[in-house]
C-alpha positions as CSV (number, residue, x, y, z in Angstrom):
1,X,12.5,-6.2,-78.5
2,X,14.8,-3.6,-78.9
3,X,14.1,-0.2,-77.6
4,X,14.4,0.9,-81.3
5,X,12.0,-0.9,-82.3
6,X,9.9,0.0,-79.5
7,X,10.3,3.4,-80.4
8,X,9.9,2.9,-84.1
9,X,6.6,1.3,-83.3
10,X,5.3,3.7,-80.9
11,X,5.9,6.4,-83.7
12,X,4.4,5.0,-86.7
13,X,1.2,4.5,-84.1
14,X,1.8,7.8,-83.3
15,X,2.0,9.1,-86.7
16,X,-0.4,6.4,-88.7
17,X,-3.0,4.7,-86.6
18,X,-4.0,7.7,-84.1
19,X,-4.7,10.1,-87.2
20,X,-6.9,6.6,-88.6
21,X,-8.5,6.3,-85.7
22,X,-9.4,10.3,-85.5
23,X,-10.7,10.7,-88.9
24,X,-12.9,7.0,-88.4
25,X,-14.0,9.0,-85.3
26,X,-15.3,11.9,-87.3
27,X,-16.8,9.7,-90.0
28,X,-18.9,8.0,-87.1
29,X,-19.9,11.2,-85.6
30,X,-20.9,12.8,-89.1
31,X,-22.7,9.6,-89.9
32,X,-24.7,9.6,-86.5
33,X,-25.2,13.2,-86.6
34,X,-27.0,12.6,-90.2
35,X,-28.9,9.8,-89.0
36,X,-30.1,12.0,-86.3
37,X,-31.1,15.0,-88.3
38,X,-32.9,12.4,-90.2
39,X,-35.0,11.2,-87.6
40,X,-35.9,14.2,-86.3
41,X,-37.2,15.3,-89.4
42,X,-39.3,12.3,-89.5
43,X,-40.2,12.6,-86.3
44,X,-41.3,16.5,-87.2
45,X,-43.4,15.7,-90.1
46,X,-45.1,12.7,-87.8
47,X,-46.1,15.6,-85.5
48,X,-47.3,17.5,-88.2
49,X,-49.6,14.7,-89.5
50,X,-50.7,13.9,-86.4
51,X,-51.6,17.1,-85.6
52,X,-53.7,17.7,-89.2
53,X,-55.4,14.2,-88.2
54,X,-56.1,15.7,-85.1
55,X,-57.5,18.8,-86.4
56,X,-59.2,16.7,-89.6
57,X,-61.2,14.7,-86.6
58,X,-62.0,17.8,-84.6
59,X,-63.5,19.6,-87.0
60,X,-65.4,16.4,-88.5
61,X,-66.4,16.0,-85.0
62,X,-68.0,19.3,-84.9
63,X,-70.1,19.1,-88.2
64,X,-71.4,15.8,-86.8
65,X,-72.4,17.1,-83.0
66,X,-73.9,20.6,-84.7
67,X,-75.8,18.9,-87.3
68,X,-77.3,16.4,-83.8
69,X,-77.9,19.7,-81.9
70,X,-80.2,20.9,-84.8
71,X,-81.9,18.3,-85.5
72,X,-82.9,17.8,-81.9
73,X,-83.6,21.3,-81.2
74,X,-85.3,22.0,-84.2
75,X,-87.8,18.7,-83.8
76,X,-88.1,19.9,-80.3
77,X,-89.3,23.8,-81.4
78,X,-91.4,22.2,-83.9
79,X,-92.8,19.8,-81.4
80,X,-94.3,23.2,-79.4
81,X,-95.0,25.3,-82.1
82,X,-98.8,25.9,-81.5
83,X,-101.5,23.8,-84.0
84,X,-103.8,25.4,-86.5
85,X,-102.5,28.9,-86.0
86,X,-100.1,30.4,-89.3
87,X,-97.4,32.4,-87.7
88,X,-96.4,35.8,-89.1
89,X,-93.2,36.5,-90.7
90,X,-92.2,38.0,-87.0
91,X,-93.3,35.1,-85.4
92,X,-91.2,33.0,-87.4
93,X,-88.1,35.2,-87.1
94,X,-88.5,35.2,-83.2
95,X,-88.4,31.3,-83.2
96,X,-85.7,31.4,-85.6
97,X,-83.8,33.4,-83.4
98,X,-84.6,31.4,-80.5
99,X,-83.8,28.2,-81.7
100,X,-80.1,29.5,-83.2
101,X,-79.8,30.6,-79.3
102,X,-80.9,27.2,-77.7
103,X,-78.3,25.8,-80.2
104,X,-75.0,28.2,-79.5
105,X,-75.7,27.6,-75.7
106,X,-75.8,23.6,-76.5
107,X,-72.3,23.7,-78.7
108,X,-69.3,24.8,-77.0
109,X,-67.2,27.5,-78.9
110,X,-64.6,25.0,-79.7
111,X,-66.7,23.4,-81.8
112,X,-68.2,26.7,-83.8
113,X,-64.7,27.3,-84.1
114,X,-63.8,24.2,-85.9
115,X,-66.8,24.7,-88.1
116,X,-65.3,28.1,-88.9
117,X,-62.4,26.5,-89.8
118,X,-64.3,24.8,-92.9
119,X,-67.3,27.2,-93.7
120,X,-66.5,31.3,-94.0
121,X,-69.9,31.9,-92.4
122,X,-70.8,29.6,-89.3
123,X,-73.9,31.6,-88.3
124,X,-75.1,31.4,-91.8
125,X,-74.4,27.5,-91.4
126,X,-76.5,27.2,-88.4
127,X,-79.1,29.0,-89.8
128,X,-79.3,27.0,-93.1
129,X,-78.9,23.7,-91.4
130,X,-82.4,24.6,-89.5
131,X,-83.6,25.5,-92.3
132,X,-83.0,22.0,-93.5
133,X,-84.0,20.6,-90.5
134,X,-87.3,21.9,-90.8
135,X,-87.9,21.1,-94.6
136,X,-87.0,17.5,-93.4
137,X,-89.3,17.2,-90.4
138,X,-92.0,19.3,-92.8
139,X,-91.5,16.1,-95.4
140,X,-91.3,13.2,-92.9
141,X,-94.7,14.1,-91.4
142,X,-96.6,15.2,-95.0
143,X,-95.1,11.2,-95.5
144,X,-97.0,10.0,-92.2
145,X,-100.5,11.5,-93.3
């Protein structure tokens, strides 16, 4: 080979293959730069979801241990409540007051504040859900007599 030709080569390679190669270069790093913006994204909105499932089970997790805690504390206030005896209006405020205590010092905070995450009033909550709890325990043992 001639030096000519040597040097002919070496310029077209210069001149046409090097400015190929450098614009295949920047295709490959634009593609892979997508591909990772993509991912990421999914990745983001995975997080996300996860995170609402998270909160989803937290807070369904919360209803289920407060509505247990009532139950159990209200059949255990009934279970005491003196025989044969009507109580006044006071009387039944005072055990209503007592039993909404025995309950906030059984459920953590974290759980009345997931519940206040799906009811506006979580005290108001409470205090319907004995209400309930009593009505059922008041109907399940009129059914035993």
């Amino acid at each position: 080979m001639t030096p000519e030709i040597s040097t002919t080569i070496q310029t077209i390679v210069i001149s046409v293959v090097l400015p190929a190669i450098a614009v295949i270069i920047g295709m490959v790093a634009n593609y892979i730069k997508k591909w990772l913006e993509v991912k990421t994204s999914k990745l983001e909105s995975e997080k996300i979801k996860i995170e609402e499932e998270r909160k989803q089970a937290a807070i369904e997790f919360g209803l289920k241990r407060l509505d247990h805690v009532v139950t159990n504390v209200v059949a255990e206030a009934e279970q005491v409540k003196p025989s044969g005896i009507k109580p006044t209006p006071e009387d039944n405020a005072i055990r209503l007051s007592n039993v909404q205590a025995e309950i906030k010092s059984q459920v953590k905070p974290e759980i009345i504040a997931a519940v206040a995450t799906v009811v506006q009033d979580p005290e108001r909550y409470i205090t319907t859900k004995i209400e309930a709890a009593v009505g059922d325990l008041k109907s399940k043992s009129a059914d035993c007599k």
